[in-house]
N, C-alpha and C positions, 0 to 999 in steps of 0.2 A: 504494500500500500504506500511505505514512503516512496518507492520509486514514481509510481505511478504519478502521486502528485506532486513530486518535485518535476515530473515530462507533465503536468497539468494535464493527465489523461482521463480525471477526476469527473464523472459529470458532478455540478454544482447541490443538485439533490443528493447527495450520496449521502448518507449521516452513519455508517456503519461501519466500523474501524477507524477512524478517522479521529486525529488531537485536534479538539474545540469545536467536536460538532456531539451534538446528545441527544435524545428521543425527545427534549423539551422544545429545542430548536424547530426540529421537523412537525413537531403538534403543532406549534405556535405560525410558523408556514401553514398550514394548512387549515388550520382555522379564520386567519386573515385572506389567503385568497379566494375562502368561502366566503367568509364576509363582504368581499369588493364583487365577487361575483352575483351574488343576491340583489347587492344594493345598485349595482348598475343592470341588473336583472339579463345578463344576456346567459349563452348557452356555453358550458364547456365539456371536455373529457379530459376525464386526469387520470393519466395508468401508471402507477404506483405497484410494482410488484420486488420479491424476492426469490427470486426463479431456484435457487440453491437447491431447496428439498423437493420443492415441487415442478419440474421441469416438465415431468410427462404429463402432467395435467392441466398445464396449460393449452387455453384454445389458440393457437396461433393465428389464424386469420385474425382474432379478433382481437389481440394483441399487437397483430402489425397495424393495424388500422388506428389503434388510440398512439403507438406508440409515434 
């Protein structure tokens, strides 16, 4: 992981291994962009996954489509 994001290979959502990022971070994101998206009332898709354990049970089509 430090490799990775000293070559900034890091996507910016990533909070999982990572020094000074923590599950309070990523709630706190995710709460607020609920909130800007309600109040300006328009439409989005947010694909948030941990593909690790669960790789074969993802739907892929429909995975490529949000991602």
């Amino acid at each position: 992981m430090a490799h990775a994001e000293q070559a900034e290979a890091v996507a910016p959502d990533q909070y999982g291994s990572r020094k000074h990022h923590d599950s309070r971070k990523a709630v706190l994101n995710k709460v607020i962009l609920n909130n800007i998206v309600r109040q300006k009332r328009i439409a989005i898709a947010l694909g948030m996954n941990d593909a690790r354990g669960c790789y074969d049970c993802i739907v892929h089509s429909i995975a490529i489509l949000v991602l």
